[in-house]
C-alpha positions as CSV (number, residue, x, y, z in Angstrom):
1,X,-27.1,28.7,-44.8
2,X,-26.8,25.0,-45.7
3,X,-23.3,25.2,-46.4
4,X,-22.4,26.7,-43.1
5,X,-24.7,24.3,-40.9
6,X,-23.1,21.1,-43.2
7,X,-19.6,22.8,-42.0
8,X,-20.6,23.5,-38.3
9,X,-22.0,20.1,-38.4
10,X,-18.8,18.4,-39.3
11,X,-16.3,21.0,-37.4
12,X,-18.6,19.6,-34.6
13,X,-17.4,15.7,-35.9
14,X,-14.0,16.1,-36.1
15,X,-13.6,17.9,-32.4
16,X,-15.6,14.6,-30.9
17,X,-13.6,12.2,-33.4
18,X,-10.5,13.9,-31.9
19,X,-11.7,13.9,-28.8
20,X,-12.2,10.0,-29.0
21,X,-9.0,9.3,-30.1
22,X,-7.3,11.3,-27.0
23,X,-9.7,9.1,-24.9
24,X,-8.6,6.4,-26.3
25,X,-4.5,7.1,-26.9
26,X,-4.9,7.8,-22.8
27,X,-6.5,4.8,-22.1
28,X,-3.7,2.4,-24.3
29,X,-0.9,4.6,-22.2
30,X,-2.6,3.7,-18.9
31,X,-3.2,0.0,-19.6
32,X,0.4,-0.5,-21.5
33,X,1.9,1.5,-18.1
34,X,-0.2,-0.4,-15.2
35,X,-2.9,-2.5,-16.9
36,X,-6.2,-2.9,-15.2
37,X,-4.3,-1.7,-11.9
38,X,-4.1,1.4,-13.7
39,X,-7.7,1.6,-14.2
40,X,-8.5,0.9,-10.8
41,X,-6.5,3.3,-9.0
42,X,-8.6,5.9,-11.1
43,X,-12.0,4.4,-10.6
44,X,-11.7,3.8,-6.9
45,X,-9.2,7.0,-6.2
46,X,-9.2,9.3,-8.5
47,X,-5.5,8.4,-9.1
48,X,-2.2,9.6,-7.7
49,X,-0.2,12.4,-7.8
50,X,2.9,14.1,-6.2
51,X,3.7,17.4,-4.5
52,X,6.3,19.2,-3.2
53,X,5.8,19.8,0.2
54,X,7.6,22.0,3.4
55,X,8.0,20.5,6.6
56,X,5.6,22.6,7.9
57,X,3.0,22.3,5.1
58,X,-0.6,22.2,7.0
59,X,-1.3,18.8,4.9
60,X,0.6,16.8,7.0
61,X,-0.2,14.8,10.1
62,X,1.0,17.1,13.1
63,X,3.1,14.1,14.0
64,X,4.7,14.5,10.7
65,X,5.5,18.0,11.0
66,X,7.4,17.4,14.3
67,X,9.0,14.8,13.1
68,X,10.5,16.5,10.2
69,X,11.7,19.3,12.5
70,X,15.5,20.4,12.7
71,X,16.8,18.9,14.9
72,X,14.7,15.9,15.3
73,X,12.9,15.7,18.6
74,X,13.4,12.7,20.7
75,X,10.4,10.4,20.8
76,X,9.6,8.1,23.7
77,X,6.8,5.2,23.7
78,X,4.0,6.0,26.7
79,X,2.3,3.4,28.6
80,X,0.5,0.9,27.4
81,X,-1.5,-2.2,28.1
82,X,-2.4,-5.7,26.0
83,X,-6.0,-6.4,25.6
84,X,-6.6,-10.7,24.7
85,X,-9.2,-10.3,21.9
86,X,-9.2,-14.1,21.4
87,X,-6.5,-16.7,22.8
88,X,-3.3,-16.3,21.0
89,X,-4.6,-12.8,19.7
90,X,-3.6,-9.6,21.5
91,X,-4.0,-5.2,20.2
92,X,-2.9,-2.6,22.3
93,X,-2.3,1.0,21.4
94,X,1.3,2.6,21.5
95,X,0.9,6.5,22.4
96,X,3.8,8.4,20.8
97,X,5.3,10.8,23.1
98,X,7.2,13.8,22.0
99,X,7.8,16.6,25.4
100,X,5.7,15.0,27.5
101,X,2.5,14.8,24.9
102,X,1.3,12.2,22.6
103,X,1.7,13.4,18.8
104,X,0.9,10.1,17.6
105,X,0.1,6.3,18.4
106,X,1.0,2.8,16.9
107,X,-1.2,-0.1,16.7
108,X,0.1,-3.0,17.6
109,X,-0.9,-6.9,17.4
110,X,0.7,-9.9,19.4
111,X,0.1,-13.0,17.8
112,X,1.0,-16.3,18.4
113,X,1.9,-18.3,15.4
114,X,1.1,-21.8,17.2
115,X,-2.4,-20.4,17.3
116,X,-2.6,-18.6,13.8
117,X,-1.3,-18.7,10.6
118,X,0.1,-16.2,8.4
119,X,-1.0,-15.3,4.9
120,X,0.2,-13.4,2.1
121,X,-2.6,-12.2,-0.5
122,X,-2.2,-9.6,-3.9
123,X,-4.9,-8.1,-5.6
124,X,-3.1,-6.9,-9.0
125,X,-5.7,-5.4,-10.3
126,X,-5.9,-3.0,-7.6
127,X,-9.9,-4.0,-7.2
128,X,-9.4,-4.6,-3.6
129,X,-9.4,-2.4,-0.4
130,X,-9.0,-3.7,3.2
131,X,-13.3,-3.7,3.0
132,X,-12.7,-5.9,0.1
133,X,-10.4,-8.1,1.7
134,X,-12.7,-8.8,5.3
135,X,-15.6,-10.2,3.1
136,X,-13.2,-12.5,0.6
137,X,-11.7,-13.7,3.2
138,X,-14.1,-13.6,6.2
139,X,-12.3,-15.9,8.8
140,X,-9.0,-13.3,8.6
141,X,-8.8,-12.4,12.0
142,X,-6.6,-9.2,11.3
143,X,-5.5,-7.5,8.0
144,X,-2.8,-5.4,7.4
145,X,-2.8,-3.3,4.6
146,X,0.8,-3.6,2.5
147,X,2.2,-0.4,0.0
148,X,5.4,-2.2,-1.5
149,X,3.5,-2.5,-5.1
150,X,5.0,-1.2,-8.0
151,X,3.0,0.4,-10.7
152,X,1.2,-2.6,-11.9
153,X,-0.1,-3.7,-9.0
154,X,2.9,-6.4,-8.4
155,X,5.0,-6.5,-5.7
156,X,8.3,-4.9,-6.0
157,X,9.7,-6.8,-2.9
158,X,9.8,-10.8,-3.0
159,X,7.0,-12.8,-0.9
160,X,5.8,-15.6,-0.6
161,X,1.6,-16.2,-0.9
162,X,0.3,-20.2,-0.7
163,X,3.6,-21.3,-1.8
164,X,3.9,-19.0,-5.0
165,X,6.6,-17.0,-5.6
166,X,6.3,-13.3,-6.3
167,X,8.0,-10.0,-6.9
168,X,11.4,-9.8,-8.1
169,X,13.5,-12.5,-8.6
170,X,16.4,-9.6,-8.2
171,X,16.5,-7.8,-5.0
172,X,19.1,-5.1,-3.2
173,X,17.6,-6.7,0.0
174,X,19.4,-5.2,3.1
175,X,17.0,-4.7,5.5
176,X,14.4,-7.5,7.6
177,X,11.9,-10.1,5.8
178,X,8.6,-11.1,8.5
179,X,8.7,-14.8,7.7
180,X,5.9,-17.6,8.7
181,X,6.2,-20.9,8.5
182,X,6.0,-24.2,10.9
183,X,8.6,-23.9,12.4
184,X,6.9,-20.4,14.1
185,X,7.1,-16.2,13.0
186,X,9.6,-13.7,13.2
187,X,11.8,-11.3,11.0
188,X,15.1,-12.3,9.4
189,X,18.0,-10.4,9.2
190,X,18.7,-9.4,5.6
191,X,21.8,-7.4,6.1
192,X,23.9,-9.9,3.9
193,X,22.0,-9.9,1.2
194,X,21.0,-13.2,0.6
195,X,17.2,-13.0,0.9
196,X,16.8,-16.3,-0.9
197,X,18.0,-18.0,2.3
198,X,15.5,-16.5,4.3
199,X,12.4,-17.4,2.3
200,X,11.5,-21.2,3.0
């Protein structure tokens, strides 16, 4: 009987030693694959993962559904008016119309850069939400949310934040870049590829 408990006792070892060392290999392929981001993502939401999905898959927004419809419906903006929240600072709400109803709506912000300035922050780590943002930075006036980040938390497209350079310093740029700077705000044609040029 002493035998067997002795055996029992270390069959009992080696599953929780082995199941230390899985802990453990998991935990050096998250932080060699996306560092503390990694981590992060997991704590705060329970990580991210893909599925296939059909255009008509109940997950999706209903404005998402119609939108992937064959062929695509045409979408026109509905009326809409500016509200002044503060001088220089304007929201309004875009209704999406799609057959005469609204499937959707846009938030939208008018700014004026003589007014306000524009800032570029990253959180790496992935320890900060937009909750997290409003009370580091309590005098932000609006905060927009960005998802060009690449698996460690870094940007995969280059900006700009408080003069430092991030992201890529090799970029298939051939679309717009929002750029901010004294001489006022707007977005820069990237179509021939020299994104450089348009970052002061």
């Amino acid at each position: 009987m002493k035998t067997r408990s002795i055996l029992k006792h270390r069959r009992l070892m080696a599953c929780l030693a082995l199941l230390l060392l899985a802990g453990a290999s998991v935990c050096c392929w998250i932080w060699d694959r996306n560092g503390a981001y990694g981590f992060n993502v997991l704590w705060r939401r329970g990580g991210t993962y893909w599925v296939n999905v059909t255009p008509d898959d109940p997950r999706l927004s209903p404005a998402m559904r119609i939108a992937l419809t064959v062929p695509v419906p045409k979408a026109r903006s509905g009326p809409m008016t500016w509200q002044e929240r503060e001088k220089g600072f304007e929201v309004t709400e875009l209704p999406v119309m799609v057959d005469g109803r609204e499937v959707d709506s846009i938030l939208l912000a008018r700014i004026d850069p003589a007014q306000y300035r524009f800032v570029v922050r990253n959180a790496p780590a992935g320890d900060k939400g937009i909750d997290e943002w409003e009370r580091a930075v309590p005098q932000a006036r609006l905060i927009v949310n960005g998802s060009f980040f690449g698996l460690n938390g870094l940007p995969d497209t280059p900006f700009i934040s408080e003069g430092t350079v991030m992201g890529p310093s090799r970029y298939n740029a051939r679309a717009g870049a929002f750029v901010a700077d004294e001489h006022g705000a707007g977005v820069r044609d990237l179509r021939d590829g020299k994104w450089q040029q348009a970052l002061p």
